[in-house]
N, C-alpha and C positions, 0 to 999 in steps of 0.2 A: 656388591655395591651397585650395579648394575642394574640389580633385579630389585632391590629396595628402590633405587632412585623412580624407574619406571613404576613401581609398584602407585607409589608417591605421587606419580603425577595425575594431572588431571585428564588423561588420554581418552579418547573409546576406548570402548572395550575389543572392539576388532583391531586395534593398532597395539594393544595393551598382550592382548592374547597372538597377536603373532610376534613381539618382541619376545613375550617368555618363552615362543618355540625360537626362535633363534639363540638365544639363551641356554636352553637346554642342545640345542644341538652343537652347539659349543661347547658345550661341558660335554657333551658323549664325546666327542673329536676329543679333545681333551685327554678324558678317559684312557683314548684304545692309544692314543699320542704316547702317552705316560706307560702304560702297558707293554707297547713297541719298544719304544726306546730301553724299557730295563731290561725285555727279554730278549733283544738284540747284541743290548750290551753283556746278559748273560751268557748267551751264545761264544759271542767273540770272544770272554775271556774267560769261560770255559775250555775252550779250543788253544786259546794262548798258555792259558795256565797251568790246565789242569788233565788235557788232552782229548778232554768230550764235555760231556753234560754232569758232574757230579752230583751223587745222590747228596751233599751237604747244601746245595742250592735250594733243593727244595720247602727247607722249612719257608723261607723268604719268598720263592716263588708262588706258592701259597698262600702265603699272608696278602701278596699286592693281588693274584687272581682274586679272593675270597673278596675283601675290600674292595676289586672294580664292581667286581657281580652285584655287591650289595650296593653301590653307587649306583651303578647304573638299575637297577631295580626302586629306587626309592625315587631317584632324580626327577618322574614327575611329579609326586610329589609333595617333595622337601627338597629342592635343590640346591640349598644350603647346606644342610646337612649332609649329602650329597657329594659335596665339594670336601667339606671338613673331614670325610669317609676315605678321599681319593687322597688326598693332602699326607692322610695319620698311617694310611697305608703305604705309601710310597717313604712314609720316611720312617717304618717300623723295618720295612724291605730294606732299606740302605743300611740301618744301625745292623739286622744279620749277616749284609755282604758284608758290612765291614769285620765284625767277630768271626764268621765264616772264613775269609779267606786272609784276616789278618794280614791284610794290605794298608798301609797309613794313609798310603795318598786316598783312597776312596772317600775319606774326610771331605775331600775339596768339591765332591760330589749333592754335599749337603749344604751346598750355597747358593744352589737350584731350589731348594724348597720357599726362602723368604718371595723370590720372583714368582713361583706358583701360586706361591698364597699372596700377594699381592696382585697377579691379575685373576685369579678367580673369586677370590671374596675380599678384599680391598687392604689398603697403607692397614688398618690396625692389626690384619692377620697377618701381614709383612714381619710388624714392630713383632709379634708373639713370634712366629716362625724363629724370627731372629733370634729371641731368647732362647728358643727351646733347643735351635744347635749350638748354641753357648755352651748351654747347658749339659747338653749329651756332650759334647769334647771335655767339659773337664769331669764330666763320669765315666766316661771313658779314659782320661789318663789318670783316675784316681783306681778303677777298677780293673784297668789291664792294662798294667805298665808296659810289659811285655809289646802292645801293640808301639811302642816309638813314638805318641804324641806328644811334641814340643811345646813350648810356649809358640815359637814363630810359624810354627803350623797350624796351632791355633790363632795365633791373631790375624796370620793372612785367610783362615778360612773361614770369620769371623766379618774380615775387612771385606771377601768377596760377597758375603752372604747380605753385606749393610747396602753393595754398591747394585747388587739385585735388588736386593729391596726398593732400591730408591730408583733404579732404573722400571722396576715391576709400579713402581706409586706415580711415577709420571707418565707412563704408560696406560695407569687407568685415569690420571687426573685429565689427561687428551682424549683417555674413549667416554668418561664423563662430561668433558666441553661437548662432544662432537653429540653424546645421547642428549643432554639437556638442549644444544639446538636444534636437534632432528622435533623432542618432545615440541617444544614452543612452538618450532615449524609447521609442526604437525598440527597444534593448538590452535595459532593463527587461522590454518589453514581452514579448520574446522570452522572456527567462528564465523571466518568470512564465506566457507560453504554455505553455515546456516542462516549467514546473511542473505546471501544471494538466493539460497530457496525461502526466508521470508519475503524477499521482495519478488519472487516469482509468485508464492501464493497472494500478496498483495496485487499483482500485475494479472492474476488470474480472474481475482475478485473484481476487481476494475473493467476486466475483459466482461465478465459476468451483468456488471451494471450498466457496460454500455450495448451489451446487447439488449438488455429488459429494456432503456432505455430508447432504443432502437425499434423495439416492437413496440411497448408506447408511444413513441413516434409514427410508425405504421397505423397504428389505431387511430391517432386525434388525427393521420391524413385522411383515413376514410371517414374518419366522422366529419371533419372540414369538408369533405367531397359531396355527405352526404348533407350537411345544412346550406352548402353552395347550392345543393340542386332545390332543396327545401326554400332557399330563399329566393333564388331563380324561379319557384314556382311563386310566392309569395306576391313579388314583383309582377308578376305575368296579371295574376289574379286583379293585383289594386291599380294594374292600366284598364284593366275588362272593366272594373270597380269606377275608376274615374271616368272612363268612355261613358260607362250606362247612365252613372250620377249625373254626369256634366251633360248627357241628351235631356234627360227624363226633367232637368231645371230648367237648363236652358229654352228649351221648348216654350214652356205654360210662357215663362218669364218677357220669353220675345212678343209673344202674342197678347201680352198686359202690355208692355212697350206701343207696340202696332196700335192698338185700340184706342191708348191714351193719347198718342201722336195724331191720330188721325182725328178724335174728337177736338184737342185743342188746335191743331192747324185747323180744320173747316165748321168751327160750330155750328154751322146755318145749314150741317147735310141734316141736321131735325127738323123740323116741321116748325116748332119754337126753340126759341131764340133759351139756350142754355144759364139757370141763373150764376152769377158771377160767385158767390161760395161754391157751387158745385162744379164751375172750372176750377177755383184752386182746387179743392180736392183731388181733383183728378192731374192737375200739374201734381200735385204730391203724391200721388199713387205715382205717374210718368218719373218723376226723379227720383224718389226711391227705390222704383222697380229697377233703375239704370243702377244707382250705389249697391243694389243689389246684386246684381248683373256682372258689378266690376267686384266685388267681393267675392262670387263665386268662384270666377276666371283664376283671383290668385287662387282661394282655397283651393281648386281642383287644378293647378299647374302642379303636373306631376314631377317638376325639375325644380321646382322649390323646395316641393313639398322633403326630396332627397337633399335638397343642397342643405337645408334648416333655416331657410332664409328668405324672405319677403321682395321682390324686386319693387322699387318705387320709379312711379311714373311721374316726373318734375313737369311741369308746366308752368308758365306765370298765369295768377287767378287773384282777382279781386276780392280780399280778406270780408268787403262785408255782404260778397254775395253770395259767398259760402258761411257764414253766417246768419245770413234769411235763410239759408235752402234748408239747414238743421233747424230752424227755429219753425218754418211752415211744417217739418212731418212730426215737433212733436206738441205742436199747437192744441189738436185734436185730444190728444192725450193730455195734457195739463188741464184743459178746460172739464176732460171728464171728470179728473179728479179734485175740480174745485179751487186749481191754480190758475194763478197770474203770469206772465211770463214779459217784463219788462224788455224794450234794447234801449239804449244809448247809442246811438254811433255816433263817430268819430267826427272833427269839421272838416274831413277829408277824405277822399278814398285813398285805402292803401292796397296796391302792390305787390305779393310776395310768389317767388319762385319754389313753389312747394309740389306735392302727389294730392292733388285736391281730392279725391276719394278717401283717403287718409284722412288727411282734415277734418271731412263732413263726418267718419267713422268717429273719430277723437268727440269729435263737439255733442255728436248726437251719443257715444257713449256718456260725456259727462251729465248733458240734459236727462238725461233718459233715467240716472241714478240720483240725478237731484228731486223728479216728480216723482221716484218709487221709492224713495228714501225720508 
């Protein structure tokens, strides 16, 4: 029962193959058990009975050696068979002591066998045992009356052999609790093993990712280090870049400023007297050289240019005198192209709190696309 249950289970195989060696080393112990105790007991009543070792023993002695040797030779393997070998020989050996020495009570002897065969191969080989020395007692008092078997020799050896048995069937019904929870135990134990080393190769993988992850990291750090110094250089480059731009304009730019300043503060440093179109002109070269001037200052503020954002310079400025100042630089241009360029103003001057370079940019932007347009 034992060895089918485990057989049965769902165990490893290394928990599976060291139960059937315990198993089998149980059945040898068994064995030499069963072999001791009859050739002991031969001994004794030999010496009691009969005054040494008589040669009418030996058929029976025979029979139980012959049957261990073959038990024990087969038992690894067929250890059932094994068992049923050790079982049919000890109780071939009992039924000769008993025609042997034609003692009655050695009957009582055979209510040891349902217990044997109930803890070695389970309760059904009990129930047979059981029948089987039913069976030998009353062929035995049909066949040799001579030996004294009773009815009440038989029923109490009958009644011992029921209370073996059921003592031999709870005895493996406890070592079957105890194997089925060992099995489960064992079961569990496994599952949650191969739990635990699933989540350790999970935890390994993890380990794995966050190192690749980690040297990816190391990389975009040097690559960050290296477009930091890239862009470090880059910066360096577009102040050299704004320093040269903002000399190489500002320069020409001041000295058209200077030229125009100086002609319309002192016109009379000529010889003649400047005509009055050709001082506008040159006021409109002087004020656009200056909205030029102030356009460049943002375009080349290198701190805008980073911030992405324009700073406005507020002032209060008279709405229609920055509206002559875009209407005088693009006079020249309209007239080329054969336009008019009407004003309107206001019955009043107005006022307004603005970045007057803006303005003049704004108005001469829209003039500018109304005569190209």
């Amino acid at each position: 029962m034992f060895y089918y249950q485990i057989l049965n289970s769902r165990a490893d195989p290394v928990f599976l193959d060291s139960a059937v060696d315990l198993l089998q080393t149980t059945t040898r112990r068994l064995i030499y058990l069963i072999c001791a105790a009859v050739y002991l007991w031969q001994v004794c009543s030999g010496l009691i009975w009969e005054g040494g070792f008589p040669i009418r023993f030996l058929p029976a002695s025979l029979i139980i050696a012959i049957t261990a040797i073959l038990a024990l030779r087969i038992l690894d393997q067929h250890m059932l068979v094994a068992r049923v070998v050790i079982l049919i020989g000890f109780f071939v050996g009992l039924m000769l002591y008993t025609l042997t020495l034609r003692q009655v009570e050695l009957v009582y002897t055979f209510a040891m066998l349902p217990l044997l065969a109930a803890l070695m191969i389970g309760w059904p080989a009990g129930v047979i045992a059981e029948g089987i020395i039913a069976l030998a007692m009353l062929a035995l008092a049909h066949t040799t009356p001579s030996l004294g078997l009773n009815f009440w020799l038989m029923l109490v050896t009958i009644i011992s052999g029921l209370i073996s048995c059921v003592a031999g069937v709870l005895v493996v019904s406890s070592l079957l609790t105890v194997t089925q929870w060992a099995v489960f135990s064992y079961q569990d134990a496994n599952q949650k093993m191969e739990l635990a080393r699933n989540r350790q190769m999970e935890l390994l993988h993890i380990q794995d990712d966050l190192i690749q992850a980690n040297n990816e990291l190391a990389r975009l750090s040097e690559r960050l280090k290296v477009m930091t110094l890239v862009a470090e250089e880059a910066r360096r480059v577009k102040e050299e870049f704004v320093a040269n731009v903002s000399h190489e304009l500002r320069t020409p730019l001041n000295m058209i400023i200077g030229f125009a300043e100086t002609i319309i503060q002192a016109p009379g440093m000529y010889q003649t007297r400047l005509p009055a179109k050709l001082m506008a002109d040159i006021a409109a070269i002087h004020r656009n050289s200056q909205q030029l001037v102030g356009l460049i200052n943002d375009v080349l503020d290198l701190s805008q240019i980073e911030a992405g954002r324009m700073t406005l310079t507020k002032s209060w400025n008279f709405l229609d005198v920055l509206i002559h100042e875009a209407i005088q630089s693009v006079e020249a241009f309209f007239a080329s192209r054969g336009l008019y360029l009407n004003v309107e103003p206001g019955p009043e001057k107005v006022e307004v709190y603005c970045d007057g370079t803006r303005i003049r940019e704004v108005m001469l932007n829209l003039l500018s696309n109304a005569g190209r347009f």
